[in-house]
C-alpha positions in Angstrom: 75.5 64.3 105.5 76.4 66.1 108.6 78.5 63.4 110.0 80.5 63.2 106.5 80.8 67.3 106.9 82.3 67.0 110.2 84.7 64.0 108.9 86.0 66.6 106.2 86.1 69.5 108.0 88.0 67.4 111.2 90.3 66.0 108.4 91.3 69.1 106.7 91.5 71.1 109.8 93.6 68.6 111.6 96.3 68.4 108.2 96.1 72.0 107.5 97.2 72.7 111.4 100.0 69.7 111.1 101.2 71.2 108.2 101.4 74.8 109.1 103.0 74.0 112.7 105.9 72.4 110.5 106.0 75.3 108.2 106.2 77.9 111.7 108.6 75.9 113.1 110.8 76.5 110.3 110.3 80.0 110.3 110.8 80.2 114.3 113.9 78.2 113.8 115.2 80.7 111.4 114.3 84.0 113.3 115.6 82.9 116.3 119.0 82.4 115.0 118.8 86.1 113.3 118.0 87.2 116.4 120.7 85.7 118.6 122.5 88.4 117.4 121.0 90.8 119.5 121.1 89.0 122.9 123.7 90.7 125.1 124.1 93.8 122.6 122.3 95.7 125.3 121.7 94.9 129.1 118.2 93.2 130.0 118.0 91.7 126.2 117.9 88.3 127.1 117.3 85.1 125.5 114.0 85.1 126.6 113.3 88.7 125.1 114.3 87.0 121.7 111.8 84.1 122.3 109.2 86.7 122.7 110.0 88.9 119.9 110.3 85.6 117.6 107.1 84.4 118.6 105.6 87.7 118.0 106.6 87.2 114.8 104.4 84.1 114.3 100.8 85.5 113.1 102.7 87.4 110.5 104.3 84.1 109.4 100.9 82.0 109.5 99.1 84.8 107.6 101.6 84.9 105.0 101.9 80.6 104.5 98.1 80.1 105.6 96.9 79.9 101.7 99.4 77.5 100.8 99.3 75.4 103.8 95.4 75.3 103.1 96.1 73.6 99.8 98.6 71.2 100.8 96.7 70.0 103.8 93.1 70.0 101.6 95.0 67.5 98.2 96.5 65.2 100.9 92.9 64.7 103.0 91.3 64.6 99.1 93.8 62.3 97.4 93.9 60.2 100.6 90.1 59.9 101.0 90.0 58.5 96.9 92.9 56.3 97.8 91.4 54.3 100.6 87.9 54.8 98.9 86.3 56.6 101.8 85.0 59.3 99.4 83.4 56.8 97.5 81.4 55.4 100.3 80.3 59.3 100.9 79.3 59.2 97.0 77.2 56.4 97.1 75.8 57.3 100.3 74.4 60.1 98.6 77.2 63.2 98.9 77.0 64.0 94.9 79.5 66.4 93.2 77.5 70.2 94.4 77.2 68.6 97.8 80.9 68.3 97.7 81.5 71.1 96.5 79.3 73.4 99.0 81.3 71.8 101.5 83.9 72.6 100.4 83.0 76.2 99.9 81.9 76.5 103.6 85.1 74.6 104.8 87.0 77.7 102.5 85.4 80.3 104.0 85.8 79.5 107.3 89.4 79.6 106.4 88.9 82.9 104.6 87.8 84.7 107.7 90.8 83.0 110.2 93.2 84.5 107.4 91.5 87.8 107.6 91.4 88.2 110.9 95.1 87.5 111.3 95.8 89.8 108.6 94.0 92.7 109.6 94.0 92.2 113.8 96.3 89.9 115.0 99.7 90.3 113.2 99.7 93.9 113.0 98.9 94.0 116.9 101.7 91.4 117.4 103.9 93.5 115.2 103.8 96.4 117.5 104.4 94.5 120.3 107.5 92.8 119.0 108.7 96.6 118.1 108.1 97.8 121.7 110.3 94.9 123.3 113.0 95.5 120.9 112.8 99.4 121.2 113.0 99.2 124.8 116.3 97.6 125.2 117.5 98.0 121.9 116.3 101.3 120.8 115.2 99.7 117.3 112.6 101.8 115.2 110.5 101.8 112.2 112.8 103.3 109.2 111.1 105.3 107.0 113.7 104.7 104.4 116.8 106.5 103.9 115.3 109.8 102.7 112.5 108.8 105.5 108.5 109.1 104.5 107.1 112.3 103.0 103.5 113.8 103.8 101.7 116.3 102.0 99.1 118.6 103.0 97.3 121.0 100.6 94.6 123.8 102.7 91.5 125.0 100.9 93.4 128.3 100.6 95.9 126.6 98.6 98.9 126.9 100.7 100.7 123.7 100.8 102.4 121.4 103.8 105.2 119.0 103.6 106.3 116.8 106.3 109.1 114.5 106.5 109.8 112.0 109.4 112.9 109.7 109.6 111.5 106.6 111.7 109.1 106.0 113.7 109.0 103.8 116.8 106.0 101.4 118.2 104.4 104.3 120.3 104.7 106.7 117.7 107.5 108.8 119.0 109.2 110.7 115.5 112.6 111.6 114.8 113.6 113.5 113.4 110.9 115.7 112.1 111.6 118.1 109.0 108.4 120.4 108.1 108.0 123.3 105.3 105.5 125.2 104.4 104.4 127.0 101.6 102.3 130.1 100.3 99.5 129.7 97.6 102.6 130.7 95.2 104.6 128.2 96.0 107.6 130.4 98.1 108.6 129.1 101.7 107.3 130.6 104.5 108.5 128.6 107.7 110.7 125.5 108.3 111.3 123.4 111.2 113.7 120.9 112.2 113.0 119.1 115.7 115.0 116.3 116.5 112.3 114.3 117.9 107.9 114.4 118.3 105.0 113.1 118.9 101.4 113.7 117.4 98.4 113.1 120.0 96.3 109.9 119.2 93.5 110.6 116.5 94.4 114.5 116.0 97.0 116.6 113.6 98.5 118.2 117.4 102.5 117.6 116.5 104.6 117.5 119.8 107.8 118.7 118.6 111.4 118.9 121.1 114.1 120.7 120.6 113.2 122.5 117.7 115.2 124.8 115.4 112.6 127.2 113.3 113.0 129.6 110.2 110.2 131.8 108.9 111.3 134.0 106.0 109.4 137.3 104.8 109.5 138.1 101.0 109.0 141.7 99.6 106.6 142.7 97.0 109.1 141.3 93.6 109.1 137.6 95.4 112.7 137.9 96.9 113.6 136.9 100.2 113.4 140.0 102.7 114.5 138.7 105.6 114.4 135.0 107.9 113.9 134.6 111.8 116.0 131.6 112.9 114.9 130.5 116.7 115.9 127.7 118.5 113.3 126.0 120.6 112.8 123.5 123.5 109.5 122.3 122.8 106.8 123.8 119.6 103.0 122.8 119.0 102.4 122.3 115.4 98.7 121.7 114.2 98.1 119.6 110.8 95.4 117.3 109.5 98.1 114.6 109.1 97.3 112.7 111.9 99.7 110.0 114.0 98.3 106.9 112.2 99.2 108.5 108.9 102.6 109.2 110.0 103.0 105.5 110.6 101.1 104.3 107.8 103.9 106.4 106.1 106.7 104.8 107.6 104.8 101.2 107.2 105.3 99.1 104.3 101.9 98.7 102.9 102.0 94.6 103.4 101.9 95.4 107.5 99.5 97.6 107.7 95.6 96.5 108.2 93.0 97.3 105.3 91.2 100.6 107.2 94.8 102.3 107.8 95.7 101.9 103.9 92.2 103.1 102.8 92.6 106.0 104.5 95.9 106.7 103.9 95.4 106.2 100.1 92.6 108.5 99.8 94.6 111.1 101.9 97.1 110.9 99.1 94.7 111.0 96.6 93.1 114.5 98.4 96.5 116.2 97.9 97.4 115.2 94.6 100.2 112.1 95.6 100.3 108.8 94.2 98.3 106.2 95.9 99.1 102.9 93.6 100.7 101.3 95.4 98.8 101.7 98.7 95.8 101.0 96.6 97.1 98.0 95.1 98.3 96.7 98.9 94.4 97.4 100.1 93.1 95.2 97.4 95.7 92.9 97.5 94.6 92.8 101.5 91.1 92.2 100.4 91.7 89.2 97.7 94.3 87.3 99.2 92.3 85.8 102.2 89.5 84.5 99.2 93.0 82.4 98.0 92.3 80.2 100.6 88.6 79.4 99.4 90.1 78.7 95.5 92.9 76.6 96.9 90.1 74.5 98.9 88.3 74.3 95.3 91.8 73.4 93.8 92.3 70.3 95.4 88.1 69.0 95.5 89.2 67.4 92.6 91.8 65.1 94.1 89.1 63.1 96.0 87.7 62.2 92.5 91.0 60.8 91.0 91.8 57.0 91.3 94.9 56.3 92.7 96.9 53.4 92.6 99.4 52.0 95.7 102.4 54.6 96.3 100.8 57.1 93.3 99.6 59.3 96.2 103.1 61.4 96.0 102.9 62.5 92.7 99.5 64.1 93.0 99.9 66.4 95.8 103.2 67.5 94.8 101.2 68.6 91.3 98.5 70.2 93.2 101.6 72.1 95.4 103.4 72.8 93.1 99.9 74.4 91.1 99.4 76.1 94.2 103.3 77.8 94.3 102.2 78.7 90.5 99.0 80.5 92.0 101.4 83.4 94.4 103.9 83.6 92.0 101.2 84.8 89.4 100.1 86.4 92.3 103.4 88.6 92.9 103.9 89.3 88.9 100.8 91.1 88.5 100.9 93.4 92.0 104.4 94.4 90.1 103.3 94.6 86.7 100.2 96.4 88.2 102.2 98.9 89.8 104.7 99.7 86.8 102.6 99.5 83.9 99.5 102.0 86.0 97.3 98.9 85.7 94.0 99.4 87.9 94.8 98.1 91.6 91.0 96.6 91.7 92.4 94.0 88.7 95.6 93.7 89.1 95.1 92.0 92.8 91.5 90.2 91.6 93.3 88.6 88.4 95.1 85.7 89.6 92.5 84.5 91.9 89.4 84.8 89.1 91.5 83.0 86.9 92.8 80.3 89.2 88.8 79.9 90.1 87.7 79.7 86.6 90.4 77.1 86.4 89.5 74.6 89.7 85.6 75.4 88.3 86.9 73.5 84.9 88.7 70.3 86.9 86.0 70.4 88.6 83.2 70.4 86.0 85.6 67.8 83.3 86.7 65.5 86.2 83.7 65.2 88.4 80.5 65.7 86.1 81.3 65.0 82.6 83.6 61.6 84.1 
C-alpha cells in the first residue's frame, strides 16, 4: 500500500504543480503588463522593480487558484489512472474503496495546510513587501477608501473616540489623520487634524506631524463657550486603537491573516460597530483552505469510472466545471450572508458541507453500491 500511496500522492502533486505553474503564469503575464505602466513614471522604477513587485504578487495568486487547481490536477491523475487501468491493478491488489478514500483524505490535508499557510503567512508578508517597493519610488499607499477607514473607541467612563485615517502605507505611516473626541453626552471636546502619523508597534502611542488642534469648552446649558485652535509641529496622542488595527482598517478583509481579523472584529464588537463582514472574512479564512480536501474527495470518484479511448476530455471538464460551481456558490452566500444578517459561521461553512455531503454520495453510489 505504501508504494501505491506514494504513486498517488507523486501523481497528484506533480499535476497539481503543472497545472498551477500554467495558471501563475497567466496571472504574471497579466500583472506585468498593468504594471509596465509604472516603469519610468518615477526615477529608480525599473523594469526589474516591476518583476519584483509582480512576483510578489504570486502567493496571493496561488492561494486564491490553489482549490481549483487541486481539483483539476486530482480528476486528470483519477480519470487517467481508470483509463489505463492502473487503479484497477491497485483494487485488486488489495486498495478497496475506504483505503482510497483515507488516501485521499491525507493527500487533501496536506494541501489544506500549504493553502493555509500561504493564506495566513506568506501572501500577506509578500503583500507588504510588494507595497514597500512601490511606495519607495512611487509613493503608492494603502487607500482606505474615499472617505478613508473609521475607528471607534468607547472608555469605561463613556466618553467616546473616533478616528479617521486616509491611507496607510506598508510601514504604517498615516495620512492624514482626523480624530474627535467626545464627552459622556455626546458634545465635542477636541479635534485634531495632522497631516501625517505614526502609532508605535503593539501600543495605542499616535505619532502625529504637523498638527492643527481645537478643544472647545461648553457652559452649563450645553452651548459652545469658547474653542482653542493651535497649530502644532508634532502631538502625542494615546488610544487603545493600536497600529495593526489601523491597518486592518485600511485592509480589505480578503488580505488580511485570520489573527488580525479576529481581533479586529471583536474590537468592533467592544464598541458597538459592525463586525459582519470582518467576521464573515475570518470564517471564510478558516473554510476555504478545507475546499481543497472536498475537491480531492470530488474527483476520487473519477478513478472508478470506465472510460473509453478519447472519453477522458469530457470527464474532467464535468468535474471542473463542478468545481467552478463550488466558488461560485461559494461567493453567493459570503454576499447573501452579509446582506440578509445571515450568521458568518454558516454562511462561509455552507457551500463546503454541502459540496462534501455531495462527493460522500458519488462516492458511496459509484464506488460501493456499483
Amino acid at each position: 500500500m505504501k508504494i501505491f500511496r506514494r504513486l498517488i500522492f507523486k501523481e497528484v502533486i506533480s499535476a497539481v504543480a503543472f497545472v498551477s505553474l500554467g495558471f501563475l503564469a497567466l496571472f504574471f503575464f497579466f500583472d506585468l503588463l498593468d504594471e509596465m505602466r509604472s516603469v519610468g513614471r518615477a526615477p529608480g522604477y525599473t523594469l526589474s522593480y516591476a518583476l519584483l513587485a509582480v512576483a510578489l504578487e504570486i502567493p496571493n495568486h496561488l492561494y486564491e487558484l490553489l482549490p481549483i487547481t487541486v481539483l483539476i490536477g486530482t480528476i486528470f491523475v483519477m480519470a487517467r489512472f481508470a483509463q489505463s487501468s492502473e487503479f484497477t491493478i491497485m483494487r485488486t491488489s488489495g486498495m478497496g474503496p475506504w483505503r482510497a478514500l483515507g488516501t485521499m483524505v491525507v493527500l487533501g490535508l496536506g494541501f489544506v495546510l500549504f493553502t493555509g499557510f500561504l493564506g495566513d503567512y506568506a501572501a500577506p508578508a509578500a503583500q507588504r513587501l510588494a507595497l514597500q517597493a512601490q511606495a519607495k519610488y512611487l509613493g503608492a499607499s494603502k487607500s482606505a477608501g474615499s472617505t478613508g477607514a473609521w475607528l471607534k473607541e468607547r472608555s469605561p467612563e463613556g466618553q467616546m473616540l473616533a478616528v479617521n485615517v486616509g491611507a496607510i502605507d506598508a510601514n504604517g505611516r498615516l495620512g492624514p489623520v482626523r480624530i474627535f473626541a467626545f464627552d459622556t453626552e455626546g458634545r465635542m471636546r477636541q479635534q485634531l487634524h495632522a497631516r501625517s502619523g505614526q502609532v508605535a508597534a503593539n501600543t495605542g502611542k499616535w505619532e502625529l506631524n504637523d498638527v492643527q488642534r481645537s478643544q472647545f469648552d461648553y457652559a452649563s446649558s450645553g452651548e459652545a463657550l469658547s474653542v482653542q485652535r493651535e497649530q502644532l509641529s508634532n502631538f502625542t496622542f494615546h488610544s487603545s486603537i493600536t497600529g495593526d488595527m489601523a491597518l486592518a482598517a485600511a485592509h480589505k478583509p480578503d488580505h488580511m491573516p485570520m489573527l488580525e481579523l479576529w481581533r479586529f472584529a471583536q474590537h468592533l464588537k467592544a464598541n458597538e460597530q459592525s463586525a459582519q463582514k470582518y467576521e464573515m472574512a475570518f470564517w471564510r479564512k478558516v473554510f476555504y483552505p478545507l475546499s481543497c480536501l472536498v475537491m480531492v474527495v470530488l474527483a476520487l470518484p473519477f478513478a472508478y469510472l470506465h472510460f473509453r479511448s478519447g472519453g477522458i476530455a469530457g470527464y474532467v471538464f464535468g468535474g471542473v466545471m463542478a468545481g467552478i460551481s463550488f466558488f461560485l456558490l461559494n461567493n453567493v452566500f459570503g454576499y447573501a450572508g452579509s446582506l440578509q444578517n445571515w450568521s458568518p459561521l454558516w454562511s462561509a461553512a455552507a457551500p463546503g458541507l454541502a459540496y462534501s455531503v455531495l462527493s460522500l454520495a458519488a462516492f458511496g453510489w459509484l464506488v460501493l453500491r456499483r
